[in-house]
LOKE-566381 format. One line per 10 residues: number of its first residue (from 0); their letters; for each residue y, z, x of C-alpha. Coordinates in nm, 2 decimals. Example, Ala and Ser with C-alpha at 12.3 -4.5 7.8 and 13.67 -1.06 7.14 Angstrom:
<nodes>
0 = as = -0.45 0.78 1.23 | -0.11 0.71 1.37
</nodes>
This chain:
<nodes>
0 = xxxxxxxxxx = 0.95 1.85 1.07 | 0.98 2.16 0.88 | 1.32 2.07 0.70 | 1.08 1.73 0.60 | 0.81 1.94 0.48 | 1.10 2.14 0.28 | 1.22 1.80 0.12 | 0.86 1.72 0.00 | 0.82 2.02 -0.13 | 1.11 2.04 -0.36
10 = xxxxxxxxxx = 1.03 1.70 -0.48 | 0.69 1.77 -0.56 | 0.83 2.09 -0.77 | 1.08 1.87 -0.99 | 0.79 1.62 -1.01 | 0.60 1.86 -1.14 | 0.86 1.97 -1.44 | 0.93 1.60 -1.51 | 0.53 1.52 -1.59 | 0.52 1.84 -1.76
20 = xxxxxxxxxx = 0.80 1.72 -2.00 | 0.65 1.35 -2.01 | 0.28 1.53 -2.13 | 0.47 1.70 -2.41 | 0.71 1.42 -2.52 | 0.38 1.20 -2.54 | 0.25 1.44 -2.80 | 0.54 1.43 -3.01 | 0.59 1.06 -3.02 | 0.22 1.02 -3.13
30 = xxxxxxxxxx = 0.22 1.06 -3.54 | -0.12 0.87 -3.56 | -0.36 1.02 -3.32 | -0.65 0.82 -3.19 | -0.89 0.92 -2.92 | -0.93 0.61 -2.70 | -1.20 0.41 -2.73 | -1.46 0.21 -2.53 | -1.67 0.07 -2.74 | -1.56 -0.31 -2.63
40 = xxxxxxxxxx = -1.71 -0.49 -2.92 | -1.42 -0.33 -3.09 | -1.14 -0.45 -2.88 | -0.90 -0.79 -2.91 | -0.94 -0.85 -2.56 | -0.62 -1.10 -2.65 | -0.41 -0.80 -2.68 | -0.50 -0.61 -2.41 | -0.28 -0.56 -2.10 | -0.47 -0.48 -1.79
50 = xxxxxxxxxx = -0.32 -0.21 -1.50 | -0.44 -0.08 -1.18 | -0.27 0.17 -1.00 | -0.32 0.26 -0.60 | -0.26 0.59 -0.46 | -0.07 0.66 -0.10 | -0.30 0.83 0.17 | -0.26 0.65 0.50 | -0.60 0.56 0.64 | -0.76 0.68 0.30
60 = xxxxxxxxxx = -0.65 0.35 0.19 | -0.97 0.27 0.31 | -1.17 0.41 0.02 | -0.98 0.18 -0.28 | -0.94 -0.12 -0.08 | -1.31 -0.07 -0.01 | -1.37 -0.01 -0.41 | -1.15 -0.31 -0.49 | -1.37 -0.56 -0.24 | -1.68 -0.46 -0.39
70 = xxxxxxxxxx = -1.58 -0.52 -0.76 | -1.44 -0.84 -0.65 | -1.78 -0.91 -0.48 | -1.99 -0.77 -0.80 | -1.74 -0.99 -1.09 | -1.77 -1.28 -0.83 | -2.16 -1.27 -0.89 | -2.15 -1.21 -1.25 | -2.00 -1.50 -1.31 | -2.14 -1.76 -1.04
80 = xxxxxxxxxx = -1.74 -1.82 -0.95 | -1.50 -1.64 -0.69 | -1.28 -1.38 -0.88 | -0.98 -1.23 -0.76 | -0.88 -0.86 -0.82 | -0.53 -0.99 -0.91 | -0.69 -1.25 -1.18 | -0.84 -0.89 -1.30 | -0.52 -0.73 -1.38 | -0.20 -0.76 -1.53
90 = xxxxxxxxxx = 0.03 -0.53 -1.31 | -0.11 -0.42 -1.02 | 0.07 -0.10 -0.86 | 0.05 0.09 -0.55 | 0.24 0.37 -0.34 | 0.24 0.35 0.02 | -0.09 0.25 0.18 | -0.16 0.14 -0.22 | 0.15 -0.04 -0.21 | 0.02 -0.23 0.11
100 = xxxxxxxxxx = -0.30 -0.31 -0.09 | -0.12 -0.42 -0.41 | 0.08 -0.63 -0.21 | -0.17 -0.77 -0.01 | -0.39 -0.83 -0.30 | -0.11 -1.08 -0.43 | 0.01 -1.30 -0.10 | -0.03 -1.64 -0.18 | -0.24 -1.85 0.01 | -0.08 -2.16 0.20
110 = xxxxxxxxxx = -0.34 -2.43 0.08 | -0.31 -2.34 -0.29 | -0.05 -2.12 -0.37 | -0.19 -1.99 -0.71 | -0.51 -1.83 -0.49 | -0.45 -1.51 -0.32 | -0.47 -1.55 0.11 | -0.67 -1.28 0.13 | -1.01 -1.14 -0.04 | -1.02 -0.74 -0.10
120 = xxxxxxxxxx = -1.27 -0.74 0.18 | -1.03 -0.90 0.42 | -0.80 -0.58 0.33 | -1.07 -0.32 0.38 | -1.13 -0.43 0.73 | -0.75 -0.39 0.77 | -0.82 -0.04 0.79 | -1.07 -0.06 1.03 | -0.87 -0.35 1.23 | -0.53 -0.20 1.28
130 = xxxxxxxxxx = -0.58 0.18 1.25 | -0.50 0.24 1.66 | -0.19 0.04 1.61 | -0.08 0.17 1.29 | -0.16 0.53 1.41 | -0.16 0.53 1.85 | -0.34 0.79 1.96 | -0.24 1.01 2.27 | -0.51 1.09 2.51 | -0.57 1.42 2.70
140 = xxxxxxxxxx = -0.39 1.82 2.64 | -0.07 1.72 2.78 | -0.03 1.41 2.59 | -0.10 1.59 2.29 | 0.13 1.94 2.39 | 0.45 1.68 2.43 | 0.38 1.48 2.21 | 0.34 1.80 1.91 | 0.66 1.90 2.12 | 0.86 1.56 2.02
150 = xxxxxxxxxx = 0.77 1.55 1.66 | 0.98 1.83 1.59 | 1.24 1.63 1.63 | 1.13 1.29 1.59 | 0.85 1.06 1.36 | 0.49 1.11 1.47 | 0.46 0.72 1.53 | 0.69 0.42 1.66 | 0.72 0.22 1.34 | 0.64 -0.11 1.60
160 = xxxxxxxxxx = 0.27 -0.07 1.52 | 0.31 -0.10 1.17 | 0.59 -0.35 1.15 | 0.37 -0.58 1.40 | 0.06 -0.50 1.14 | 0.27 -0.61 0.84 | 0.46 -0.89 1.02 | 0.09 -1.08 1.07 | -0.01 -1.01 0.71 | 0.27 -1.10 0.52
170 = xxxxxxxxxx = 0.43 -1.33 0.76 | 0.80 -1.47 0.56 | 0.65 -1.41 0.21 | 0.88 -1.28 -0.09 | 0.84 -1.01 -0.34 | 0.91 -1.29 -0.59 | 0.60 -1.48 -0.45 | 0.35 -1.22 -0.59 | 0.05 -1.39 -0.78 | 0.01 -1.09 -1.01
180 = xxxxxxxxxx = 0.32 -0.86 -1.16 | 0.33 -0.61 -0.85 | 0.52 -0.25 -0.84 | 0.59 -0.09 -0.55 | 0.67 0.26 -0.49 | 0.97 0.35 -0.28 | 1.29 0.64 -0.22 | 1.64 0.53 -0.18 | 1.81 0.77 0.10 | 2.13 0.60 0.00
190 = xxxxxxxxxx = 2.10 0.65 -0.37 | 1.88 0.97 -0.37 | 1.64 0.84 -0.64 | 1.30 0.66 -0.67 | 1.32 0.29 -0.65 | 1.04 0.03 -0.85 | 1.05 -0.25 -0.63 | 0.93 -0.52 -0.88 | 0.81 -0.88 -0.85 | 0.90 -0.97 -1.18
200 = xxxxxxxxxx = 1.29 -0.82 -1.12 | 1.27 -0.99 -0.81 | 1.25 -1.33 -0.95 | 1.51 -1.28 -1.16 | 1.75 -1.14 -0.93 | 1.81 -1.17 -0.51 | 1.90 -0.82 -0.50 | 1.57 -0.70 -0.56 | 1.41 -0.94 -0.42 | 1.28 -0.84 -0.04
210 = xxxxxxxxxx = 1.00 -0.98 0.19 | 0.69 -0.86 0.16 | 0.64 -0.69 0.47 | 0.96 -0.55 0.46 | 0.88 -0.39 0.08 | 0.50 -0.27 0.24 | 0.76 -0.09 0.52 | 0.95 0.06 0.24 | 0.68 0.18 0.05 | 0.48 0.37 0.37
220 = xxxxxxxxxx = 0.76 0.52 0.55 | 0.62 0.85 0.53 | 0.84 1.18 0.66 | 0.69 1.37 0.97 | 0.48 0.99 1.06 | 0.74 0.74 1.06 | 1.06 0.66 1.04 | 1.26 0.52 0.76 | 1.30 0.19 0.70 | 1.62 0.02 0.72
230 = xxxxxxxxxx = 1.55 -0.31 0.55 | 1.79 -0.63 0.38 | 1.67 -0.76 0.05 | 1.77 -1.14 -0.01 | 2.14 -1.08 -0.14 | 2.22 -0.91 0.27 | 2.24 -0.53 0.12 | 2.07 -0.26 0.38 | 1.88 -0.03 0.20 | 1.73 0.28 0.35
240 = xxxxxxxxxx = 1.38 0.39 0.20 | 1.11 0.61 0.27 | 0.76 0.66 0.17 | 0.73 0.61 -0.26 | 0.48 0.91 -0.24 | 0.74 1.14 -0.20 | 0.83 1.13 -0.59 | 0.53 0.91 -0.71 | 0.21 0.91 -0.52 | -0.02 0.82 -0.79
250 = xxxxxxxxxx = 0.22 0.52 -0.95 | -0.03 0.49 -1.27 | 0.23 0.69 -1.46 | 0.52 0.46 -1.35 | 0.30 0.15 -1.40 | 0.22 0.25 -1.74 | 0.58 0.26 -1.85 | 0.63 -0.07 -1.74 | 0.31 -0.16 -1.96 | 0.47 -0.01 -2.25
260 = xxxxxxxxxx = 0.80 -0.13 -2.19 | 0.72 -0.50 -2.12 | 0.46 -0.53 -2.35 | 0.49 -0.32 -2.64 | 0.33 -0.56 -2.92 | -0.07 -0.50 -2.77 | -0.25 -0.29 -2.90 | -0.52 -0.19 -2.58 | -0.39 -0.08 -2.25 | -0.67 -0.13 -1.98
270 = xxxxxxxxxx = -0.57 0.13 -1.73 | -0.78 0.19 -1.39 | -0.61 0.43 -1.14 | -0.78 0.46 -0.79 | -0.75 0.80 -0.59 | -0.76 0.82 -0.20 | -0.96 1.11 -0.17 | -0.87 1.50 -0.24 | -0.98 1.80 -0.04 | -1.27 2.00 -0.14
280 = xxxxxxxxxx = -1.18 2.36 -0.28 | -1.42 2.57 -0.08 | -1.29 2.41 0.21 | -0.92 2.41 0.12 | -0.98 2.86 0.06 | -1.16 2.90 0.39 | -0.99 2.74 0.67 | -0.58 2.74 0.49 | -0.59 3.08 0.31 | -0.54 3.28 0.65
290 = xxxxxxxxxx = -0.36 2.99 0.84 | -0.05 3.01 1.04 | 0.23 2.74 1.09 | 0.05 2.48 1.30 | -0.24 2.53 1.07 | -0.06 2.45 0.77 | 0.14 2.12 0.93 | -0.18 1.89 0.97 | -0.24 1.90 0.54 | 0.05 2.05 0.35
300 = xxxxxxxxxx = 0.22 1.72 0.30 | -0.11 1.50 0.16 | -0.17 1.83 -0.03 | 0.16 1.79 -0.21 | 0.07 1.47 -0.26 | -0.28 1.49 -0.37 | -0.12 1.77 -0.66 | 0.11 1.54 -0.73 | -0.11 1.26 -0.76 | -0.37 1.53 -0.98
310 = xxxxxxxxxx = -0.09 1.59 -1.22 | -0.03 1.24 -1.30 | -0.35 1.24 -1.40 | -0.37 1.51 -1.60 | -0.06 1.29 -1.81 | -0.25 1.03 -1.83 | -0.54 1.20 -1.99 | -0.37 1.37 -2.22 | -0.17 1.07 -2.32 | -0.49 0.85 -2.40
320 = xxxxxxxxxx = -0.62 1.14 -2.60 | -0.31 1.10 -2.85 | -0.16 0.78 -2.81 | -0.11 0.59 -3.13 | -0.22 0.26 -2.93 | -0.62 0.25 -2.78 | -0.59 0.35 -2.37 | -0.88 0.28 -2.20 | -0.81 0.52 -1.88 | -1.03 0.54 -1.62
330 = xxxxxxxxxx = -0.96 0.78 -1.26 | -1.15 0.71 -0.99 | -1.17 0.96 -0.75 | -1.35 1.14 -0.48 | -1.37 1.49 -0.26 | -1.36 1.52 0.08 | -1.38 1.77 0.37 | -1.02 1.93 0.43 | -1.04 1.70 0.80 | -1.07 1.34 0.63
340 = xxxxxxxxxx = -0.73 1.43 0.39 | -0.57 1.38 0.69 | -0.33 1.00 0.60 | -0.34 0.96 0.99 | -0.71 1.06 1.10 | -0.86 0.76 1.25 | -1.13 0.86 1.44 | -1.49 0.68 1.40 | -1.70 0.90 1.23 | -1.39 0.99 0.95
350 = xxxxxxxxxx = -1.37 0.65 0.91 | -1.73 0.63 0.81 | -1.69 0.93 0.58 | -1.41 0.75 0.39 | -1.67 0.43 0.34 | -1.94 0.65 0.26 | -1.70 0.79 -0.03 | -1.60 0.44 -0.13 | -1.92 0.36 -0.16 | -2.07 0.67 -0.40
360 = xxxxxxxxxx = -1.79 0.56 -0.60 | -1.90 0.22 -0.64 | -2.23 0.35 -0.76 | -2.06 0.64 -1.06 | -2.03 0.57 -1.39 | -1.70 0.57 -1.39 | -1.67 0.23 -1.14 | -1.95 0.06 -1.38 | -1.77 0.11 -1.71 | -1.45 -0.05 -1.49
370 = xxxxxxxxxx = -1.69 -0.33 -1.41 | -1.86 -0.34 -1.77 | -1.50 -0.37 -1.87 | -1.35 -0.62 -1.71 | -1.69 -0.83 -1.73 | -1.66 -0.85 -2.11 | -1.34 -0.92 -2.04 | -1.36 -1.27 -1.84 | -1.65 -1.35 -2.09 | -1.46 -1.30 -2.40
380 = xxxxxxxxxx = -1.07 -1.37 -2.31 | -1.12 -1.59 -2.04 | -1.49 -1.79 -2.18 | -1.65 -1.72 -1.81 | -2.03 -1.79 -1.82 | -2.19 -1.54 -1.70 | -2.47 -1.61 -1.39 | -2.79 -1.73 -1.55 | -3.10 -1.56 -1.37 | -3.31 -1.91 -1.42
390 = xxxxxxxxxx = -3.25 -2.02 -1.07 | -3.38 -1.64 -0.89 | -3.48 -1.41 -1.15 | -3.43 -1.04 -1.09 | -3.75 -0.88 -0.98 | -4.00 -0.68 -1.26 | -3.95 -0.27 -1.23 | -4.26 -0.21 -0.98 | -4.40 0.15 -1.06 | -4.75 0.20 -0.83
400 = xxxxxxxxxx = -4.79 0.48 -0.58 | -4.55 0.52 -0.32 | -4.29 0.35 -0.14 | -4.13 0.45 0.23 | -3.77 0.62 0.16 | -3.52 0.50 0.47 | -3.23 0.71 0.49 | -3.01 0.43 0.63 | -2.90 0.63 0.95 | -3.19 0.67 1.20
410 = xxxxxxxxxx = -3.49 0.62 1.01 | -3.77 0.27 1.04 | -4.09 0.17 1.06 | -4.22 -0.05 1.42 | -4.54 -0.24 1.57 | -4.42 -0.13 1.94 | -4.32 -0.43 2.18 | -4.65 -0.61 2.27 | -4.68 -0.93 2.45 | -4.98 -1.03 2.27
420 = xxxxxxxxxx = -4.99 -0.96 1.90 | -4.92 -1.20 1.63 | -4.54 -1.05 1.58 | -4.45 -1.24 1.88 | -4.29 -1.50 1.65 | -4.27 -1.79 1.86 | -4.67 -1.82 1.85 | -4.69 -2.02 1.52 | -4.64 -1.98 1.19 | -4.64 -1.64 0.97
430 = xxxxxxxxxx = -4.52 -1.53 0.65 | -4.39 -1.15 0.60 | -4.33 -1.06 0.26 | -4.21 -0.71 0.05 | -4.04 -0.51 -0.22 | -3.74 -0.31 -0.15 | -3.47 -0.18 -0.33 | -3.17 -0.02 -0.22 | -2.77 0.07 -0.32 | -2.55 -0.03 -0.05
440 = xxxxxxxxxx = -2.35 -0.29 -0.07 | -2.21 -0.26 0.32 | -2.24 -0.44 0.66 | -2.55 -0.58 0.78 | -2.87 -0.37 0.70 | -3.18 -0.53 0.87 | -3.49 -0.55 0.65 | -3.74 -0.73 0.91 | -3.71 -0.78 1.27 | -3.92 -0.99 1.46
450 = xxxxxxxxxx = -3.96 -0.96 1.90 | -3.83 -1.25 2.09 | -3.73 -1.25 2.47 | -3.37 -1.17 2.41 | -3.19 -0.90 2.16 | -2.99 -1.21 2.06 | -3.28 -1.42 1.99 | -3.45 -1.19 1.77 | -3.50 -1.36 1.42 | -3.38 -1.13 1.21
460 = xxxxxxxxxx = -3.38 -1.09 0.80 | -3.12 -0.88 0.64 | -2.87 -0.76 0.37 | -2.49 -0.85 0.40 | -2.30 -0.70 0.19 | -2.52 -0.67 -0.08 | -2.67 -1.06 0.00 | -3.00 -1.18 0.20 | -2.90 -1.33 0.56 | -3.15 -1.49 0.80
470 = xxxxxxxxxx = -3.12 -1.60 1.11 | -3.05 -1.45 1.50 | -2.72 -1.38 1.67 | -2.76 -1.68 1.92 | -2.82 -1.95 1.68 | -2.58 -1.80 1.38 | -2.68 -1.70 1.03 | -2.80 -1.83 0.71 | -2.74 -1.76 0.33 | -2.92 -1.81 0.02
480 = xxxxxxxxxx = -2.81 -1.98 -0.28 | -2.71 -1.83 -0.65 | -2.50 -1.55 -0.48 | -2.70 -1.31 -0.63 | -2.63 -0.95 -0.49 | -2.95 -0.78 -0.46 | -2.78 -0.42 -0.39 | -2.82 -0.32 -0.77 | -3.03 -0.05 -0.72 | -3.36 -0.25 -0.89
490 = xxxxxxxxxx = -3.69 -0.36 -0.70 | -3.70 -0.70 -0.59 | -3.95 -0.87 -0.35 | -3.89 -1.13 -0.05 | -4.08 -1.32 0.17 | -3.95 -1.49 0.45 | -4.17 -1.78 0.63 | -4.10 -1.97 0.98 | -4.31 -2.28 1.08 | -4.18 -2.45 1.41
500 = xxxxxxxxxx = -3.78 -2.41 1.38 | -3.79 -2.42 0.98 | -3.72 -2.11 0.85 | -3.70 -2.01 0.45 | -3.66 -1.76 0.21 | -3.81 -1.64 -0.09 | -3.66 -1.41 -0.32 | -3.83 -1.28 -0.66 | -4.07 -1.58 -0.65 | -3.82 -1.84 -0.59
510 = xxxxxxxxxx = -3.72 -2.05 -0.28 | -3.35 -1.93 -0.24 | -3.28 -2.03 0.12 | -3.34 -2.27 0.43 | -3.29 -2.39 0.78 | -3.44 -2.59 1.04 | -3.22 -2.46 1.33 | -3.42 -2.15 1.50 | -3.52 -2.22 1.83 | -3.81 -1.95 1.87
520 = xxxxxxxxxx = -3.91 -1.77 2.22 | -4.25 -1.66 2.29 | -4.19 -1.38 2.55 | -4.21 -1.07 2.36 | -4.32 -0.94 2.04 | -4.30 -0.70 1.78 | -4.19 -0.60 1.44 | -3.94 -0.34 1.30 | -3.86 -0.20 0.96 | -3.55 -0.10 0.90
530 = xxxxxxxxxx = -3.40 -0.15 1.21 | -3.27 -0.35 1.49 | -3.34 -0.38 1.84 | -3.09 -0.13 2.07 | -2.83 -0.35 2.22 | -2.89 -0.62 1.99 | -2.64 -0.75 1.76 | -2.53 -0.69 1.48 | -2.60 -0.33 1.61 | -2.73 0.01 1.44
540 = xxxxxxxxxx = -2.81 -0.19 1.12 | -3.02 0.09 0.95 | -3.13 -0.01 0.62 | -3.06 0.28 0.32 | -3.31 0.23 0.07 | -3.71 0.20 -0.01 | -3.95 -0.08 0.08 | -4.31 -0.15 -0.04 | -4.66 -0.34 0.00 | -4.51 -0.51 0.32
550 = xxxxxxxxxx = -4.76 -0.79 0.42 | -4.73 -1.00 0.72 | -4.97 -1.33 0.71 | -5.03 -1.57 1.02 | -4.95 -1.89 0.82 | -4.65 -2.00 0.64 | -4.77 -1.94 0.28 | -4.66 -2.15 0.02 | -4.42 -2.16 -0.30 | -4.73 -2.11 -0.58
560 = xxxxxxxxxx = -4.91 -1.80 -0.39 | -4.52 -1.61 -0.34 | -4.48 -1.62 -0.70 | -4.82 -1.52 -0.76 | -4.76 -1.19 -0.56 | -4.39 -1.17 -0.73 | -4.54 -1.17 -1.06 | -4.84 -0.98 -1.05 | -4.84 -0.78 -0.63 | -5.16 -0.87 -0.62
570 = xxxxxxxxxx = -5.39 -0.79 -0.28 | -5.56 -1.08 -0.14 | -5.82 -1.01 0.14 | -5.80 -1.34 0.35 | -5.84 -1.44 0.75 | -5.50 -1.51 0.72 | -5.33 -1.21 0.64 | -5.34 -1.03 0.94 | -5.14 -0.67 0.80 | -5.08 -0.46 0.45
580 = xxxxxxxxxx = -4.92 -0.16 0.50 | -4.89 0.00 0.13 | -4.69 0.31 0.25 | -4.91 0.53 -0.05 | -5.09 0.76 0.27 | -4.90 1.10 0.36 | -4.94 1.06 0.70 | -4.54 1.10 0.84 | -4.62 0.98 1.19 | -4.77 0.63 1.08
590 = xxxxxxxxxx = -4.81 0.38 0.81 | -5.19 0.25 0.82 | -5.28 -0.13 0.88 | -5.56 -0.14 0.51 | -5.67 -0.49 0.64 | -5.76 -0.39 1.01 | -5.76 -0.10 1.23 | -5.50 -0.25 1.48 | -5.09 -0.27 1.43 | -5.06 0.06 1.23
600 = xxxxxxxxxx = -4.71 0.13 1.18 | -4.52 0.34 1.36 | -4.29 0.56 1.14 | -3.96 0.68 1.33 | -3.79 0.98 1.31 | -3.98 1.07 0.99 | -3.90 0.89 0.68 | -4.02 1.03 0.35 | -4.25 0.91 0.10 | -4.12 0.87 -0.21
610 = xx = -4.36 0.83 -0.57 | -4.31 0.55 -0.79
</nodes>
C-alpha cells in the first residue's frame, strides 16, 4: 500500500511541474489579452463549443451526478421539453467515478438510439443503489483488523462488485456508441503514460475503441481500492489501466485541449468543470498535522488528488484571464469535513452530507450563471421556447407578517390524532389551502397530511423533486400538469380539495391537477404540517422551507374563490372555513386557530418564526 501511495505521490509532483509550465506557456501564447466575458448578449452562440468536465472521488461522485440531474430537471422546465445533459455539451469528460458519469450520461437508449438510456437522476441514485457493492463493507473488529492486515498486500475491494455494477449499466455498449464526444481518463501500466480513451478516436479506429463498461473499469481502478483492469479493446489488444486520477483527476485541462485542438475556428469556449468535494482547512490542520501512519492512509491519496484537481484549476483560471479567444470558465466546487473526502465512505449519514453539498451548490451563483448560460443557449442556437407561465403563473412576492420557518429535519406543525374533528378526511369534503416557499429540489417533502386508518392510506400532498404530488402510498401518486418546479425559492400558494374520491390541485390560482381514484377511510383523523406519519411511506419527509396563512375549509371550494385568495390572500370569515392559522403570534409551542378556539396547532420541536 505504501509503495502505491509512493507512486501517487510522484505523479502528483510531475503533475504539478507540467501545469506549472502549461500556466506559463498560456501567457506567452496570448498576444491579445481579453478577460473572458459573460455578458451573453455578446456571444455567437454559433461558435461556441460547450465542455464539462467530471472529477474522480469515488462515492463523492454523488455530489456532480446530483448537480448534473438537477440542471437537467431545471433546463427540462424551462423549456416545457425533456433536455438531456449530453444535448447540453459538446465534449463531456470525466476521471474515474466522473468518467462513470460521463459515460453513463451518453449510453444510448434501445428504443431510440439518439436519446440517452438514462436521465442524470437515474445516475445519482447509482450512488445511493450500488455503494455496498461497489464498496463491501466488513463488519465487527476482527473483520476490520484482517482485513487492514490484507490490504497491505492486496486491493481494498474485489473488483466483482464493480464489474457486476458496470456490467448492468452498460450492458454490450461501445465507446464508439457515445451520444456526445466522451473523454475518458485512464493510465497505461504497459506504456507508463496517461491514456484519453475517446469516443470520437474510437469510431475511427477498433483499437481504441472498448466497451463501455470495460472503459468505466479503466477509468476507476484506483491503487490501494482496486485492482487494475486488464481489459481487450475491439482489435483483441490487453491493455492494463488503472485509475485516470492518478495523472488527471480534474480532466477539464485535458478536455480543453481537445476543444482547442478539434475546434480551433470558435471563438467561445463554454467550459463547466464540476469538483467532488475538497477537505476543509481547519479540519485538514487539526486532526493530520500530528498524525501517524494509519492516520495518514485513510486521506493522503484523495488529498493528492484533490491538489491535483485544485491546480488544474488554478490553469484554467489563469488561462481564461488571458486567452486571446472568450472562456467562459466556471468551477463548481464544495468543502467538506476531512471524514466525507473519503472516495470509499458509504455510510448513511455521509451520504446525506454529500447531497446536502450537492444541493447548496445547486442554489450558488455559480450553478445559476451555468444554467443562465446554457438557457440562452437552447433559446438562441437551438430556437427552444421557453415555458410560458399562462397555463400556472408563478405566485406574487407575499410580504405580510410572519411565516413558520421548517428546518427540513425534525421540525412541523400537527392537529393531534382525533377521531372526531373535521381532519378525519373521509367525513366529506374540505379544501386546505397555503403559501410556502422553499429551496430543495430533493425526494419527497410532505406539505399537508391528512389522518386516515392506515399510514398507507393517508392522503398526502407533497413536493417531488422540486414538483407537487398528491395522492397516498396505497392507491399511487398523482402529478400536475406544466412541469413547473416550484423549488425556486419564490412564494407560491396551493390548495388542494377532495369531494368523494375526486381529488384536485390548485397551484397559484390555477387548476393544475386531478384524480378521481382515492378511496378515503374514516377511522382516524388529523392533520400535519411538514411531516409524515412515523412508519408511513414515503418516510421522514420533512419539508425545508416556510409556509403561510394555511386555511383548511369543510367544503370543496371552487376555481373563482382560489384565485381570489391567490390574487389578493384575502380572509373570509364564513361557517365553512373551519381553521386559519396565520403563523404571525410568537408563541413557539402552538400556532392559534383566529377563526375558533379549537384545533390550535401544535408546533413540534420548535420551529422559528420568520418576518416577511
Amino acid at each position: 500500500m505504501l509503495n502505491n501511495l509512493i507512486f501517487k505521490g510522484n505523479m502528483v509532483k510531475n503533475l504539478s511541474v507540467i501545469f506549472v509550465s502549461l500556466v506559463y506557456a498560456s501567457f506567452a501564447y496570448a498576444s491579445n489579452f481579453s478577460l473572458y466575458d459573460t455578458e451573453l448578449n455578446k456571444l455567437d452562440l454559433k461558435k461556441t463549443v460547450r465542455v464539462l468536465a467530471i472529477d474522480g472521488g469515488g462515492i463523492r461522485g454523488i455530489i456532480p451526478a446530483t448537480i448534473l440531474a438537477n440542471l437537467e430537471e431545471k433546463l427540462s422546465a424551462e423549456f416545457n421539453r425533456k433536455i438531456h445533459i449530453c444535448d447540453c455539451f459538446d465534449i463531456i469528460a470525466g476521471t474515474s467515478t466522473g468518467g462513470i458519469i460521463a459515460l453513463a450520461l451518453n449510453v444510448p437508449s434501445e428504443e431510440n438510439r439518439k436519446l440517452p438510456k438514462y436521465e442524470a437522476k437515474e445516475i445519482a441514485q447509482l450512488y445511493e443503489k450500488e455503494r455496498d457493492k461497489i464498496f463491501p463493507k466488513k463488519w465487527g473488529f476482527v473483520g476490520s483488523l484482517l482485513d487492514s492486515i490484507k490490504n497491505t498486500l492486496d486491493p481494498k475491494y474485489p473488483s466483482q462488485g464493480i464489474e457486476e455494477v458496470l456490467q448492468k449499466y452498460f450492458k454490450g455498449h461501445k465507446l464508439q456508441e457515445a451520444l456526445t464526444r466522451t473523454l475518458v481518463m485512464a493510465y497505461n501500466l504497459h506504456q507508463n503514460k496517461h491514456t484519453l480513451l475517446d469516443s470520437k478516436e474510437a469510431k475511427n479506429n477498433k483499437s481504441e475503441d472498448f466497451l463501455m463498461r470495460d472503459a468505466a473499469r479503466a477509468t476507476s481502478a484506483a491503487p490501494t481500492y482496486l485492482s487494475a483492469a486488464n481489459i481487450k479493446g475491439m482489435d483483441e489488444f490487453e491493455h492494463s489501466f488503472i485509475d485516470g486520477g492518478i495523472t488527471a483527476n480534474n480532466p477539464t485541462w485535458k478536455a480543453f485541449e481537445v476543444a482547442l485542438k478539434d475546434y480551433p475556428d470558435m471563438e467561445q469556449y463554454f467550459v463547466v468543470s464540476l469538483g467532488t468535494g475538497k477537505a476543509e482547512s481547519p479540519n485538514l490542520h487539526a486532526q493530520l498535522a500530528k498524525g501517524g501512519q494509519f492516520n495518514w492512509a485513510r486521506y493522503v491519496a484523495p488529498m493528492m488528488m484533490d491538489s491535483a484537481s485544485h491546480l488544474v484549476h488554478e490553469a484554467m483560471q489563469k488561462y481564461a484571464k488571458v486567452s486571446p479567444k472568450k472562456v467562459f470558465y466556471s468551477r463548481l466546487q464544495t468543502r467538506l469535513p476531512l471524514e466525507a473526502t473519503e472516495m470509499d465512505n458509504t455510510d448513511h449519514l455521509n451520504i446525506k452530507t454529500l447531497l446536502n453539498k450537492a444541493r447548496e451548490t445547486t442554489e450558488s451563483t455559480k450553478y445559476n450563471k451555468v444554467f443562465e448560460f446554457l438557457s440562452y443557449y437552447f433559446e438562441r442556437a437551438e430556437g427552444y421556447s421557453r415555458r410560458q407561465n399562462n397555463n400556472i403563473p408563478r405566485a406574487l412576492p407575499f410580504n405580510q407578517g410572519m411565516a413558520l420557518s421548517l428546518n427540513g429535519i425534525n421540525q412541523y406543525a400537527e392537529i393531534p390524532e382525533i377521531l372526531d374533528t373535521p381532519f378525519a378526511v373521509g367525513k366529506g369534503a374540505f379544501t386546505v389551502e397555503a403559501w410556502f416557499k422553499t429551496a430543495s429540489l430533493s425526494d419527497v417533502k410532505c406539505i399537508f397530511r391528512f389522518g386516515q386508518a392506515s399510514p398507507h392510506s393517508d392522503a398526502t400532498v407533497a413536493l417531488q423533486y422540486g414538483k407537487i404530488i398528491f395522492g397516498c402510498y396505497s392507491i399511487g401518486w398523482s402529478g400536475c400538469s406544466g412541469n413547473l418546479l416550484l423549488s425556486d425559492d419564490k412564494w407560491h400558494h396551493i390548495a388542494y380539495t377532495r369531494d368523494g374520491n375526486i381529488q384536485t390541485v390548485y397551484l397559484d390560482g390555477i387548476e393544475a391537477g386531478q384524480d378521481n381514484k382515492y378511496d378515503p377511510d374514516i377511522k382516524s383523523g388529523y392533520l400535519r404540517i411538514g411531516y409524515n406519519t412515523p412508519g408511513s411511506s414515503p418516510e421522514d419527509a420533512y419539508f425545508p422551507g416556510h409556509i403561510k396563512n394555511v386555511r383548511f375549509w369543510n367544503i370543496a371550494r371552487n376555481l373563482s374563490e382560489k384565485q381570489n385568495n391567490f390574487d389578493a390572500n384575502n380572509l373570509t370569515l364564513s361557517n365553512d372555513l373551519i381553521a386559519y392559522w396565520s403563523f404571525n403570534e410568537e408563541d413557539k409551542d402552538k400556532a392559534h386557530n383566529l377563526v375558533t378556539d379549537k384545533y390550535h396547532l401544535n408546533l413540534i420541536n420548535a420551529p422559528a418564526r420568520v418576518k416577511l
